[in-house]
N, C-alpha and C positions, 0 to 999 in steps of 0.2 A: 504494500500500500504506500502508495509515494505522498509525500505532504507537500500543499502548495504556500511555499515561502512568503509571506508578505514584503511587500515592492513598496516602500516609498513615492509612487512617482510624483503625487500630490506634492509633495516637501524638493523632490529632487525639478521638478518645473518652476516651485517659487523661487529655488535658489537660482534658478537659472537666468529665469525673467528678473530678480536685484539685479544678473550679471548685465542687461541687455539683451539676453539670447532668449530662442524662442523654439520649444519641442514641435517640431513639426511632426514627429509619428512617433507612436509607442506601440511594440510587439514585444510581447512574453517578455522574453531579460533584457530587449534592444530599447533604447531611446536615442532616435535619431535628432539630432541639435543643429540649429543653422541651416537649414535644407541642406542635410547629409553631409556637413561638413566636419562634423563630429559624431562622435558614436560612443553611448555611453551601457557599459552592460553590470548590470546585476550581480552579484555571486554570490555563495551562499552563504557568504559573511553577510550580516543583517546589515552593517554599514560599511561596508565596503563595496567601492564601484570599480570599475579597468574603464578606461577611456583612451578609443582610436580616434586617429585624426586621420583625415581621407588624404589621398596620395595625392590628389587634386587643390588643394588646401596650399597657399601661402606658407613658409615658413614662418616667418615672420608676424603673421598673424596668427600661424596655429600656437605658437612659445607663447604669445602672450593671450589670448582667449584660453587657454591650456590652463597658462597660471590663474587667470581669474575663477577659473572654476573648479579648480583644485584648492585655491585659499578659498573661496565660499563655502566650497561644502568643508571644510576644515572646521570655520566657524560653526559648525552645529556639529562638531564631532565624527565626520563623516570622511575616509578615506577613499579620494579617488588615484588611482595609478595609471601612471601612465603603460598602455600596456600595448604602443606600436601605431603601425595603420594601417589602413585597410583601399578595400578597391569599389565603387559598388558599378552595376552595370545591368544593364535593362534584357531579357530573354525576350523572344519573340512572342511568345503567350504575355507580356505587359507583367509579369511578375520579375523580382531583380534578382540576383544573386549578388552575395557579399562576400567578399576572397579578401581574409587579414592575410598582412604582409608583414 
């Protein structure tokens, strides 16, 4: 019997929206940030997040939007890691895949 973890997202959207950012989709452990320019997932640590930045993404903007959201959720106790990047890309059936990098 598997147990479904409670997700934050309520609390992990307000810290977002202080940062300026804005969840544009939420699936199962995925919360996509910025129109896909972040990606932030879940674990089974209750406060703990991994957060990719898309390959597509600025360096320069992704260090510094990275850090803002990494000290906000600090401030309520919440560890996000940095944990890479990723790729996303559209299938012909209009569903996407997502290839971390």
């Amino acid at each position: 019997m598997s147990e479904t973890l409670a997700r934050p997202l309520g609390l992990v959207t307000a810290l977002l929206a202080d940062c300026g950012l804005e969840v544009t989709y939420a699936y199962d452990d995925l919360v996509f940030v910025q129109h896909s320019a972040f990606l932030l997932q879940f674990t089974d640590e209750p406060k703990s997040l991994k957060m990719y930045i898309n390959t597509e993404c600025e360096q320069a903007v992704a260090e510094d939007v990275g850090r803002k959201i990494i000290d906000a959720h600090a401030e309520k106790a919440y560890s996000v890691m940095s944990a890479g990047k990723f790729t996303i890309t559209e299938n012909k059936d209009e569903t996407i895949n997502i290839e971390f990098v």
